[in-house]
C-alpha positions in Angstrom: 1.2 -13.6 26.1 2.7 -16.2 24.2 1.9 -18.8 22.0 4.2 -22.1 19.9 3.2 -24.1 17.2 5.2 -27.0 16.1 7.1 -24.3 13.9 6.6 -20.8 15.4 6.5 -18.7 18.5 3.9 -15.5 18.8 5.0 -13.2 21.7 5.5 -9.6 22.3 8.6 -7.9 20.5 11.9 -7.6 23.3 14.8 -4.7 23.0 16.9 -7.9 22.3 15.0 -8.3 18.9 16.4 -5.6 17.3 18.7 -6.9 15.2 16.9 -9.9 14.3 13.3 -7.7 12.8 16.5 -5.1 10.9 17.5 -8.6 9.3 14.0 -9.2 8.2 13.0 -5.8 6.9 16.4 -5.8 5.0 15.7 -8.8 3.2 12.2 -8.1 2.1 12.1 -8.4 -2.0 10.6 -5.9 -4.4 6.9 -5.4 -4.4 4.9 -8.5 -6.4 1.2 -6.5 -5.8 -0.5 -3.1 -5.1 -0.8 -4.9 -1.1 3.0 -5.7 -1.1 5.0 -2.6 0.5 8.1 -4.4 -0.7 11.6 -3.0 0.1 11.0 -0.1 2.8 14.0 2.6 3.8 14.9 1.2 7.5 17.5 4.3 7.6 15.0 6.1 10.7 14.5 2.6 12.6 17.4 2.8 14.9 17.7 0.8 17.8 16.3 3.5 20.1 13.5 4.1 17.8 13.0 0.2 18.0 13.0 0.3 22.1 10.7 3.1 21.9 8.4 1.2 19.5 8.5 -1.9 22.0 7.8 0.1 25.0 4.5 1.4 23.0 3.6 -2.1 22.5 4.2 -3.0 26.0 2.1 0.2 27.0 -1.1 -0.5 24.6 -1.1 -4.1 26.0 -1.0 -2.9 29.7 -3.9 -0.8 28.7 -5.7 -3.9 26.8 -6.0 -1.8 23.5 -4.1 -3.6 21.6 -1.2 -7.2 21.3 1.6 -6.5 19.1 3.2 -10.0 18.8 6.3 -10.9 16.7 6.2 -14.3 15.2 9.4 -16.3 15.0 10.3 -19.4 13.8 11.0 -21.9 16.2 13.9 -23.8 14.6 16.4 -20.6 14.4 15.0 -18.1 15.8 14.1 -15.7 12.9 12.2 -12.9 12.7 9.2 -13.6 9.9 6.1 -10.9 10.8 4.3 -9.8 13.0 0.3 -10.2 13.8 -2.1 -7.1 16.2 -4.9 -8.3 18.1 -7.3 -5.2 19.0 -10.6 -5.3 21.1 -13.3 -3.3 19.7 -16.0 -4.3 22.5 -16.2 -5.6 25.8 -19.3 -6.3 27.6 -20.7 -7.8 30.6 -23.5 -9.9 30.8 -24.8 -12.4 34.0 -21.7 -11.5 35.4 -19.4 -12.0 32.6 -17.2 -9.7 30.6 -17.1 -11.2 26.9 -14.0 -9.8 24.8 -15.0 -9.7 20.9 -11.2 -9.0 18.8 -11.9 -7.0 15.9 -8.9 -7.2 14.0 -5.7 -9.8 13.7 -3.6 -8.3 10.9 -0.7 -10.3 9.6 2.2 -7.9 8.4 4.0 -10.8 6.6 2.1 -12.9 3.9 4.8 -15.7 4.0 5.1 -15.9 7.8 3.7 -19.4 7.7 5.6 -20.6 5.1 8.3 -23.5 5.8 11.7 -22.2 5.3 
């Protein structure tokens, strides 16, 4: 799965990311609201623990639970967020299955933002 706008690319996080997503979690600034995480201690996220997160993507995707997609801008390449797109129902009716999401989360409020 993958998706471009004039300005950014959506697809499923690779091994190769690593260092680009440690860039982005590095730079975050101090918190500005109760909703705003702010600076977070990346010291556990090695790159192992990033494959391993990746492959868990990969695995809840397979399994149509749930589409972990990094979102990058197009221009250079850089990491800015991250949405999750989760199926809460499926159903069939006359022979076809309708999907209904139930949640796309956005992890980075200025993802859309021009640089």
């Amino acid at each position: 799965m993958k998706a471009e706008t004039d300005r950014l690319v959506l697809r499923p996080f690779q091994n190769e990311d690593y260092q680009n997503w440690l860039h982005q979690f590095e730079q975050r600034k101090p918190s500005l609201s109760k909703h705003d995480k702010g600076r977070i201690d990346m010291s556990e996220c090695s790159e192992a623990w990033f494959e391993q997160l990746v492959e868990k993507h990969q695995a809840l995707a397979r399994e149509d639970k749930v589409y972990v997609l990094g979102v990058f801008r197009k221009e250079d390449g850089a990491h800015l967020g991250a949405i999750d797109i989760s199926t809460i129902m499926r159903r069939s009716s006359n022979g076809h299955e309708w999907d209904i999401p139930s949640t796309i989360s956005f992890r980075n409020a200025d993802m859309a933002k021009k640089p």
